[in-house]
C-alpha positions in Angstrom: -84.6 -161.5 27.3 -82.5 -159.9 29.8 -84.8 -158.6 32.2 -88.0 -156.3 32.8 -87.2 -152.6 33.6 -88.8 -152.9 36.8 -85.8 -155.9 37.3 -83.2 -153.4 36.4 -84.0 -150.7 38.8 -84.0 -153.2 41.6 -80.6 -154.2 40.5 -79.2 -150.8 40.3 -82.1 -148.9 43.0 -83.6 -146.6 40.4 -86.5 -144.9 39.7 -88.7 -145.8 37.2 -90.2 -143.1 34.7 -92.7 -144.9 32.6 -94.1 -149.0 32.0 -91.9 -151.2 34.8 -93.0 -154.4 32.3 -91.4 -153.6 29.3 -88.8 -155.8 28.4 -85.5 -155.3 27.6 -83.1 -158.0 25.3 -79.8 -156.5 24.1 -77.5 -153.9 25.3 -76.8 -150.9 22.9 -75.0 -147.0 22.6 -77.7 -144.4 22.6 -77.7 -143.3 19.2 -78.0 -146.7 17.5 -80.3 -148.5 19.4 -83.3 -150.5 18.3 -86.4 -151.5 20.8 -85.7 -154.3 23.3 -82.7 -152.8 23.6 -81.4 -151.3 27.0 -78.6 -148.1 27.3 -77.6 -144.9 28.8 -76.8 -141.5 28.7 -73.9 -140.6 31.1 -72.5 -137.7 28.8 -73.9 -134.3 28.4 -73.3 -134.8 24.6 -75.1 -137.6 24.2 -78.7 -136.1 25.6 -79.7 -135.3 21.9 -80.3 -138.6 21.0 -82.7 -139.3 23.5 -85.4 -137.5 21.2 -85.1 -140.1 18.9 -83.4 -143.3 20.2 -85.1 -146.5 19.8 -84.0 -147.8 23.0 -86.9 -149.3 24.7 -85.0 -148.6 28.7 -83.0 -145.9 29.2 -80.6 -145.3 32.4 -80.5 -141.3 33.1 -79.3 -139.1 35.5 -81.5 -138.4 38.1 -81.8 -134.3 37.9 -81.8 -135.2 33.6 -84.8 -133.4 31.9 -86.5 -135.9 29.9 -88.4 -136.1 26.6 -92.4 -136.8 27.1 -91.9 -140.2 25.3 -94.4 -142.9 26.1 -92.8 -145.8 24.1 -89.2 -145.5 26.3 -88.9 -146.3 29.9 -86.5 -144.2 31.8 -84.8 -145.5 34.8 -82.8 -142.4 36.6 -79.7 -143.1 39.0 -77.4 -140.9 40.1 -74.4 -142.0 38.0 -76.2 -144.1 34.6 -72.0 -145.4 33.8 -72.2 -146.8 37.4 -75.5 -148.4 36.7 -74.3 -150.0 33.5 -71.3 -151.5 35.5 -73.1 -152.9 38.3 -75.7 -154.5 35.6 -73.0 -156.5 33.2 -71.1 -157.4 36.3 -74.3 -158.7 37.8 -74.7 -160.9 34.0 -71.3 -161.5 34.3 -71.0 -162.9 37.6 -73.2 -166.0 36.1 -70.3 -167.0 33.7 -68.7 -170.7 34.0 -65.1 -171.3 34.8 -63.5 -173.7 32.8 -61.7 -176.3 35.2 -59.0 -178.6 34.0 -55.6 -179.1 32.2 -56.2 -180.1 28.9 -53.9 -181.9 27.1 -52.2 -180.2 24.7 -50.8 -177.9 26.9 -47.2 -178.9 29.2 -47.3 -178.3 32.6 -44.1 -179.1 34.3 -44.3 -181.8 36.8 -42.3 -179.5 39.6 -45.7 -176.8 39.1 -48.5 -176.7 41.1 -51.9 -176.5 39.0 -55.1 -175.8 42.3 -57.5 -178.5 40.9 -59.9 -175.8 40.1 -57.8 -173.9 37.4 -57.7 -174.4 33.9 -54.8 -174.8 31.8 -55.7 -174.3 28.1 -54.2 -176.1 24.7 -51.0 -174.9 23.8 -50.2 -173.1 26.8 -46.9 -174.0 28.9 -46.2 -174.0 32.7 -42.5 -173.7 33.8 -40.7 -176.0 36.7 -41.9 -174.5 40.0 -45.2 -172.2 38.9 -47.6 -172.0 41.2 -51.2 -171.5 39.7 -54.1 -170.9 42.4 -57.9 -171.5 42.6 -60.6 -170.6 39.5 -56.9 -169.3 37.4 -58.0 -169.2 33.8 -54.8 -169.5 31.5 -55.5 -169.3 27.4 -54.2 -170.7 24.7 -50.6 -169.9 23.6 -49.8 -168.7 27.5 -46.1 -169.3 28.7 -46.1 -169.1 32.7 -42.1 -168.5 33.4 -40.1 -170.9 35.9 -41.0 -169.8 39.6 -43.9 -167.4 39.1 -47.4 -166.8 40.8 -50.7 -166.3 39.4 -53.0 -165.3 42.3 -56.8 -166.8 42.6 -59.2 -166.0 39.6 -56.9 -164.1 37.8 -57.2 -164.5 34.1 -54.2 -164.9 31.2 -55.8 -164.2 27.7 -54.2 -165.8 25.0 -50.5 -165.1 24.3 -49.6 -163.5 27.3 -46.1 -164.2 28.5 -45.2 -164.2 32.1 -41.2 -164.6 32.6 -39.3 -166.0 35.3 -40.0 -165.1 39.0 -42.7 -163.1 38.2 -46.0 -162.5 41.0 -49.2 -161.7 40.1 -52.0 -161.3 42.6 -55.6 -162.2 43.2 -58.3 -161.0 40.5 -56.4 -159.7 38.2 -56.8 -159.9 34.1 -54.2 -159.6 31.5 -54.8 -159.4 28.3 -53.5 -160.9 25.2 -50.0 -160.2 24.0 -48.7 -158.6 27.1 -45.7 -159.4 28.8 -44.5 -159.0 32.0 -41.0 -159.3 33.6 -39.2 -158.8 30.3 -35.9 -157.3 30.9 -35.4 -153.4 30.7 -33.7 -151.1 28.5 -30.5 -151.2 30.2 -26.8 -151.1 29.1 -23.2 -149.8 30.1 -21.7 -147.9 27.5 -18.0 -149.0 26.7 -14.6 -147.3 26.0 -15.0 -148.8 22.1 -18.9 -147.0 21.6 -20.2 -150.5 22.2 -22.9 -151.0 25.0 -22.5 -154.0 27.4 -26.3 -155.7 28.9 -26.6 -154.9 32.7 -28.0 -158.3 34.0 -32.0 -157.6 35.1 -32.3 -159.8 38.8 -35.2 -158.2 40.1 -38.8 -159.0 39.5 -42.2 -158.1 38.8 -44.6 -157.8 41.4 -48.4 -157.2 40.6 -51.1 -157.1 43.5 -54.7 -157.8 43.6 -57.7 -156.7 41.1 -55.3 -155.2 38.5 -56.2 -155.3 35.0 -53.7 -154.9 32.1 -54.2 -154.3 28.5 -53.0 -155.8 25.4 -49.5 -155.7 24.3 -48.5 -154.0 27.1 -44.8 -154.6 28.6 -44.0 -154.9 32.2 -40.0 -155.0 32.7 -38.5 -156.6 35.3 -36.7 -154.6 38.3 -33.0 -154.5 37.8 -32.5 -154.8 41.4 -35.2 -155.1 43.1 -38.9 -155.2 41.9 -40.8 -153.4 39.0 -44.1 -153.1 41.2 -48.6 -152.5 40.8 -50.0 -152.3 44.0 -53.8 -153.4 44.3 -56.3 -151.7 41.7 -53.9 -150.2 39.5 -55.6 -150.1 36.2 -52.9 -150.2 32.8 -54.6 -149.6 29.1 -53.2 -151.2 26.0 -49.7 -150.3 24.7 -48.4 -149.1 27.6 -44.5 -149.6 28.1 -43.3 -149.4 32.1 -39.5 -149.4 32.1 -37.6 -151.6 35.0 -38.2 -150.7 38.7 -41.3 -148.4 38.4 -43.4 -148.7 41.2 -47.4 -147.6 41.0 -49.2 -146.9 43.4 -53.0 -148.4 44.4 -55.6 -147.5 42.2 -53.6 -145.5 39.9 -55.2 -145.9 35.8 -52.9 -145.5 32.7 -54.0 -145.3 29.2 -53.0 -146.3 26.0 -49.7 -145.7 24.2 -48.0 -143.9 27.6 -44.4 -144.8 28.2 -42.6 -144.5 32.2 -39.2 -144.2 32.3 -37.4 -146.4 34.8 -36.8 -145.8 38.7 -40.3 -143.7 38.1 -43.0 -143.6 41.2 -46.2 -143.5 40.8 -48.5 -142.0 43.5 -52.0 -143.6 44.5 -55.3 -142.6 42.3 -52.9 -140.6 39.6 -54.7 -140.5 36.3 -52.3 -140.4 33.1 -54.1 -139.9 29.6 -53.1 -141.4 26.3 -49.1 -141.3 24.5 -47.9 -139.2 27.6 -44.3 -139.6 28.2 -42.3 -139.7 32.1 -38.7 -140.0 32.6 -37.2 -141.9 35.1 -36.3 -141.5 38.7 -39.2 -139.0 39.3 -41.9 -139.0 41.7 -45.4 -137.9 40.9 -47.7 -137.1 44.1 -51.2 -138.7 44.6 -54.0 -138.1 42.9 -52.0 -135.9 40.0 -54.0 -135.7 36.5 -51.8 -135.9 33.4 -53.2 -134.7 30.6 -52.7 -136.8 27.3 -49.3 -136.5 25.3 -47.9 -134.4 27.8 -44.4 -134.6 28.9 -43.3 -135.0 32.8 -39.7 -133.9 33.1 -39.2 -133.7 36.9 -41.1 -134.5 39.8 -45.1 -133.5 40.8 -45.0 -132.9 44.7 -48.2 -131.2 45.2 -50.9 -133.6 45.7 -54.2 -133.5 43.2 -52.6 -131.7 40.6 -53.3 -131.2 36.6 -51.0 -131.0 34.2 -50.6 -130.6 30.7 -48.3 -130.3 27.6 -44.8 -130.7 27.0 -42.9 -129.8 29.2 -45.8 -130.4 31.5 -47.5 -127.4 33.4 -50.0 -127.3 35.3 -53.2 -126.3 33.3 -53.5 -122.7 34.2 -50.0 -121.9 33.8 -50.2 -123.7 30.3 -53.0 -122.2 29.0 -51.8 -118.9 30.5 -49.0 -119.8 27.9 -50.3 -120.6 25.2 -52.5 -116.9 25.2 -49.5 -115.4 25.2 -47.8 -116.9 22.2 -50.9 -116.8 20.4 -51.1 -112.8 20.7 -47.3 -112.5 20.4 -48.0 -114.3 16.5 -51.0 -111.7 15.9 -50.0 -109.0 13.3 -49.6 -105.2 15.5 -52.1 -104.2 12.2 -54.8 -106.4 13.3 
């Protein structure tokens, strides 16, 4: 058992609709869940299910009209996603840290291992590293001569951290990923050949980031390839040498950033959208999934979509257009 409802609006300060004793044991989606279990409804199209949902404890919105159902508790909040988040971090939070080098794994005798970190079978620690406090580092983890791993931040398994590189306190990287790789760059020569331009920069990666599986991270060419605090990267994401993100910024899956590229603060880009290099995109900016950023975003807060991206009203403005231009004058 998890906890009584009346528990979980404490935790979250909610309002109870319905029995404050009835227990709850698992977590589940709305639409497939079975008594005991506790979810939520934070989408508008996912109200239907609340007339039949098993779910024995149900976070809602607070203004959320409700079925008269006397064998569900409802607990309303004023953002249920929030409430969810607040709960499993709460569980969370009582998790053990593994301590200790164990070993199967090499740790280079010029490293420095804090006594409260744990080192993992099969993982490998260059000359120099530094690994701080409560660091977690998994199985089949390379740590690269010279770089930093900030306190509690967490290397799933097979993540690759090259020479140099610094990665700041809290932060979680998942497997596969690789950071401070060396980016796409090449002089073209007289014979059609292409020569490799040396990469001597870094990657620098501040507090509380998170980044997703096989992800890639280049290094700066000169000078640093850089995520400030919060910045928030999705799996598959490819950022090109010497982009700089700003704090808080969130990136989803599949997008690709040119190099030289800089990212504002809180900018939101959606999945497979595509920015060349040595552009600037503005704070706040919204990009809509699979667009296309060709130039720079100066105006603060603003949405954009399709290829070449536009912002939305000009786009869909656009799109009208073409659509009555391919209508038959018969019609």
């Amino acid at each position: 058992m998890l906890n009584t409802a009346a528990d979980i609006a404490t935790m979250v300060g909610g309002e109870i609709v319905g029995d404050d004793r009835r227990e709850v044991r698992e977590f589940s989606r709305i639409q497939e869940s079975s008594e005991g279990a506790l979810s939520f409804v934070a989408n508008p199209k996912y109200e239907q299910y609340l007339e039949n949902t098993q779910a024995s404890v149900v976070l809602v919105q607070k203004d959320l009209s409700l079925p008269d159902r006397t064998d569900i508790t409802y607990i309303k909040v004023v953002d249920p996603y929030q409430a969810l988040q607040s709960i499993l971090s709460n569980l969370s939070d009582g998790l053990q840290l593994r301590q200790g080098i164990e070993p199967s794994s090499f740790v280079h005798e010029k490293a420095q291992v804090d006594s409260t970190a744990y080192i993992a079978a099969f993982a490998y620690v260059d000359a120099g590293a530094v690994i701080g406090p409560d660091v977690q580092v998994y199985p089949h983890c390379f740590v690269g001569e010279g770089s930093v791993l900030g306190a509690g931040t967490i290397l799933h398994s097979g993540v690759k951290i090259y020479r140099n590189s610094y990665i700041g306190e809290r932060c979680c990287i998942h497997s596969g990923a690789i950071i401070g790789s060396d980016g796409f760059g090449f002089v073209p020569q007289k014979d059609g050949s292409f020569q490799k331009m040396p990469h001597i920069g870094n990657v620098v990666i501040g507090n509380d980031v998170e980044i997703g599986a096989n992800t890639t991270i280049d290094r700066g060419s000169i000078g640093d390839s850089i995520l400030k605090d919060g910045v928030k990267v999705d799996n598959l994401v490819h950022l090109a040498h010497n982009v700089e993100i700003d704090q808080h910024s969130a990136i989803a899956a599949q997008v690709g950033i040119s190099g030289s590229t800089r990212i504002g603060k809180s900018v939101l880009i959606g999945g497979q959208a595509g920015i060349v290099g040595h552009i600037t995109i503005a704070d706040g900016v919204h990009i809509n999934a699979q667009s296309g950023v060709s130039k720079s975003v100066d105006v603060k807060g603003q949405r954009l979509t399709g290829s070449p991206a536009r912002p939305f009203r000009e786009h869909y403005k656009m799109m009208a257009t073409l659509r009555k231009l391919t209508q038959s004058p018969n019609k």
